[in-house]
N, C-alpha and C positions, 0 to 999 in steps of 0.2 A: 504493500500500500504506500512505505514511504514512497518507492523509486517513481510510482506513479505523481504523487503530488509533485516530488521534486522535478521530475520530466514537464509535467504541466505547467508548473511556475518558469522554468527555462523557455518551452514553448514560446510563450506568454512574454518574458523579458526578450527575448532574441526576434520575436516579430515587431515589439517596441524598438527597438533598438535599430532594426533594419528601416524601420520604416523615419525613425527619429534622424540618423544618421548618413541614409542614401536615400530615404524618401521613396522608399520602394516597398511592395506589398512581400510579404513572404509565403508569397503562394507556391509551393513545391512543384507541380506538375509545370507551371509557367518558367519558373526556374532550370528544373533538370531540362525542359524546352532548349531555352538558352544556349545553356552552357555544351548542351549536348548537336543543336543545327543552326544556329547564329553564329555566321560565320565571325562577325568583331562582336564575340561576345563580351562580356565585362569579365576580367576576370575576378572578381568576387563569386560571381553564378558558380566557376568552379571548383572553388575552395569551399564554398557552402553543402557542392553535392558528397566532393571528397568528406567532409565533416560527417553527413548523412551514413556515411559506408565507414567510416574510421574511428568515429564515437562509438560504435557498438561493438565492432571489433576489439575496441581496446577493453570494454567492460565485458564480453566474454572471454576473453585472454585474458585476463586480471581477477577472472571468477565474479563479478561485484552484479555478473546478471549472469544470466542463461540463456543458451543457445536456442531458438524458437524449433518447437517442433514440426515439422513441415510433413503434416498430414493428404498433402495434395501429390499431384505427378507432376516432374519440371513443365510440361506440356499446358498440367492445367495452372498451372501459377504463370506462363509466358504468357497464355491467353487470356487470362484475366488479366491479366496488367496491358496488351493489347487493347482489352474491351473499357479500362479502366482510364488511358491512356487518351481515347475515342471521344468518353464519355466526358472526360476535362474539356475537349478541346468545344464541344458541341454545351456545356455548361458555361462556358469561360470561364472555364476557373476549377480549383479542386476544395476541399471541407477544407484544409486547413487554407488557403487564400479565403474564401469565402466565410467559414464558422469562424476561425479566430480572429483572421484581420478584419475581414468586411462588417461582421457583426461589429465586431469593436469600434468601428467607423461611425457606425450608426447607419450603415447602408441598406437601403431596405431591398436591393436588388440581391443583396448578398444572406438578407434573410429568409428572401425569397427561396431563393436557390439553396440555403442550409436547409429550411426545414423540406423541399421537395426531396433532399439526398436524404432527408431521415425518415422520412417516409415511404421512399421505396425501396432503401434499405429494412425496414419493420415489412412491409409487405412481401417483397423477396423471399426471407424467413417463415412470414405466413406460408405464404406458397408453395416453401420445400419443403415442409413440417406438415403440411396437407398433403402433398404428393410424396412425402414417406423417402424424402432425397436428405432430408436431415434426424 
């Protein structure tokens, strides 16, 4: 529970801080965008993703988290991040650009869009737990 509050609170300071100090939203999917087909990317976008892939590494190799169990097939984790991928670009935006930045904005286009992702995310669920897929 702690690792969670403290992960939330960093969230939380380093979307402040992004947006304080480069005036930029910390929307991940926009970002790893960037860094990964803008050809004059910023290079901040790529030390930001490296962060994303290196901060967890280090706390699994340091023991201070756990290695996530990956219940899926590579196949079905490429394709959901394809579908997921898809699904930003056609949203503008991904929960964390939207739910932490936008809300915190006072954005009502960004509420808009949070609570649609949490609702068909709940309905989703619905769905496979009806058809016996969960």
């Amino acid at each position: 529970m702690t690792q969670v509050v403290v992960g939330g609170l960093l969230i939380g300071l380093s979307s402040v801080l992004l947006m304080a100090l480069q005036g930029r939203i910390a929307g991940i999917s926009s970002i790893v965008y960037r860094a990964a087909f803008v050809r004059r990317s910023e290079t901040w976008t790529l030390w930001f993703v490296l962060g994303l892939v290196i901060g967890p590494a280090i706390l699994i190799a340091t023991e201070l988290a756990a290695a996530p169990a990956l219940e899926s097939s590579w196949s079905q984790i490429l394709i959901g991040g394809l579908l997921v991928g898809i699904g930003t670009k056609i949203g503008s935006g991904c929960t964390s650009g939207h739910g932490v930045c936008g809300i915190g904005r006072g954005s009502v286009r960004s509420i808009l869009a949070t609570v649609t992702f949490m609702a068909s995310g709940a309905l989703a669920v619905l769905a496979m737990r009806w058809g016996g897929l969960l």
